[in-house]
C-alpha positions in Angstrom: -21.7 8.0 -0.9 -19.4 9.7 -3.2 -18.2 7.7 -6.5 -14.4 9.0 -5.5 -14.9 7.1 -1.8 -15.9 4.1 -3.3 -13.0 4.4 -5.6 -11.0 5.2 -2.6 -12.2 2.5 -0.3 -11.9 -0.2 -3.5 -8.1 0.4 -4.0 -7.5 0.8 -0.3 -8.5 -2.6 0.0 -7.2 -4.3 -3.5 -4.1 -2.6 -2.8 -3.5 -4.3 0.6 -4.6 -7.4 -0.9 -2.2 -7.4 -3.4 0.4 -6.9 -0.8 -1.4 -9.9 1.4 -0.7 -12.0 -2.1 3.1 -10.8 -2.0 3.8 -11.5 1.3 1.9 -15.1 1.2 4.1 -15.8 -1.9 7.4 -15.0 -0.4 6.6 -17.4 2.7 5.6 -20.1 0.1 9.3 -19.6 -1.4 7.4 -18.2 -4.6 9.7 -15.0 -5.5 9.3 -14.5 -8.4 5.3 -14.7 -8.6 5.7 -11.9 -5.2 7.4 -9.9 -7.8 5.1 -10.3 -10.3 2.4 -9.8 -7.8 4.3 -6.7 -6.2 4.4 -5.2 -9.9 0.8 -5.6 -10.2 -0.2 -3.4 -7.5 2.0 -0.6 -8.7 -1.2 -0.2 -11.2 -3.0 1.1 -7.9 -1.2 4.5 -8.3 -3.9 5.7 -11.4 -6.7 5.4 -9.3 -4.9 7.4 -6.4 -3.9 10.1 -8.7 -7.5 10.4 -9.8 -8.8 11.1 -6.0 -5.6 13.0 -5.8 -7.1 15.6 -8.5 -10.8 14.7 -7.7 -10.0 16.0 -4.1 -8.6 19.1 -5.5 -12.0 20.3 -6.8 -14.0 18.4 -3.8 -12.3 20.5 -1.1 -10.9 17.7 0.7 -9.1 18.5 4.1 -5.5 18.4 4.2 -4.9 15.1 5.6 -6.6 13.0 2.6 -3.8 14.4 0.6 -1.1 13.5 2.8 -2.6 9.8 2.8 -3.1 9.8 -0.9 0.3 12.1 -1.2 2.1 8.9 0.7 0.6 6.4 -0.9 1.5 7.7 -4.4 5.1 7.9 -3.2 5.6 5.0 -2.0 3.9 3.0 -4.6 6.4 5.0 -7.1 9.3 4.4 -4.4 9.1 0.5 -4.8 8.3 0.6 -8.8 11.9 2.9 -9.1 13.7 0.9 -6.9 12.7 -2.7 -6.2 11.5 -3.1 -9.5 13.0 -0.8 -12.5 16.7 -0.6 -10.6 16.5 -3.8 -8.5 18.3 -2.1 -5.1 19.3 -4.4 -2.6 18.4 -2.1 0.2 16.8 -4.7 2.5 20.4 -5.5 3.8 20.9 -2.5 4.7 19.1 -2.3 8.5 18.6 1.6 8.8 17.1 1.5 5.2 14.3 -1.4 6.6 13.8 1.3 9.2 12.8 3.4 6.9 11.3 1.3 4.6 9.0 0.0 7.0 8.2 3.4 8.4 7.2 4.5 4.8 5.5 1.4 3.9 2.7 1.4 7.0 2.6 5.2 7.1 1.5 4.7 3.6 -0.8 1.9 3.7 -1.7 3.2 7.5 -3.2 6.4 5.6 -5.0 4.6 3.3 -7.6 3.4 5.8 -8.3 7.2 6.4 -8.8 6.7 2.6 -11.2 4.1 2.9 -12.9 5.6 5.6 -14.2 8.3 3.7 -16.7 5.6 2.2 -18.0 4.7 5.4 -18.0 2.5 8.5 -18.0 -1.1 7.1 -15.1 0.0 4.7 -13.0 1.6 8.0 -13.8 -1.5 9.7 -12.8 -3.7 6.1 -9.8 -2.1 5.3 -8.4 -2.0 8.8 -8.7 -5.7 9.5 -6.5 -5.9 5.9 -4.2 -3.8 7.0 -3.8 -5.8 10.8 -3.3 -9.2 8.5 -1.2 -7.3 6.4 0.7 -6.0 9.1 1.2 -9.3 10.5 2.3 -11.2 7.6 4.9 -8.4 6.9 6.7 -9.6 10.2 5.8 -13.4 9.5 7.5 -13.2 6.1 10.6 -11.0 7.4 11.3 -13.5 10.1 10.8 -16.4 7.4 12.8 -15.2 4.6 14.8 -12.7 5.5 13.2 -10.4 3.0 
């Protein structure tokens, strides 16, 4: 195994997480450590920048850049605008459309990501990603948010 899979695999999952943490937080009513929490895993953008640049010279197919390409943007997406400019787009129902099209096309592609480490890290990250997933709805329907 490649040390840029690994690397891969290991944010993949610490990203998602960190998002796990966020979205437990907000259904506990703690907002502001989600925020804090939700800051924190904006740090998981160096790493994907490195496999973004590692893949250049590893011939990577197309598709690992979108996923990395996705991930980057949405991780700089939310650091611009929920956390430098504090945008109140959430009330705003086309915008959680596309917000939540963004935000599991993002994380979605980072299982591809973790898959190029290997089967137990597929199988890891996409059972993350289902709780994840879930708690995302959970916490809407809870807070609103």
């Amino acid at each position: 195994m490649r040390k840029t899979s690994l690397i891969g695999a290991i944010t993949a999952n610490v990203y998602m997480l960190l998002v796990v943490a966020v979205f437990i937080a907000r259904i506990l009513g703690q907002f502001q450590t989600g925020q804090w929490i939700g800051l924190a895993s904006t740090l998981a953008a160096i790493p994907l920048v490195y496999l973004f640049i590692a893949g250049l010279n590893k011939n990577q197919r197309a598709i690992y850049f979108v996923w990395l390409g996705l991930m980057i943007s949405f991780i700089l997406f939310e650091l611009i605008v929920d956390h430098i400019l504090n945008i109140d787009f959430r009330s705003i129902q086309w915008a959680v459309v596309l917000y939540v099209m963004f935000f599991f096309g993002a994380t979605g592609g980072m299982i591809g990501v973790a898959a190029q480490a290997g089967k137990p890290w597929t199988i890891a990250t996409s059972l993350i990603f289902l709780i994840m997933a879930a708690l995302a709805f959970v916490q809407r329907s809870m807070t609103g948010f």
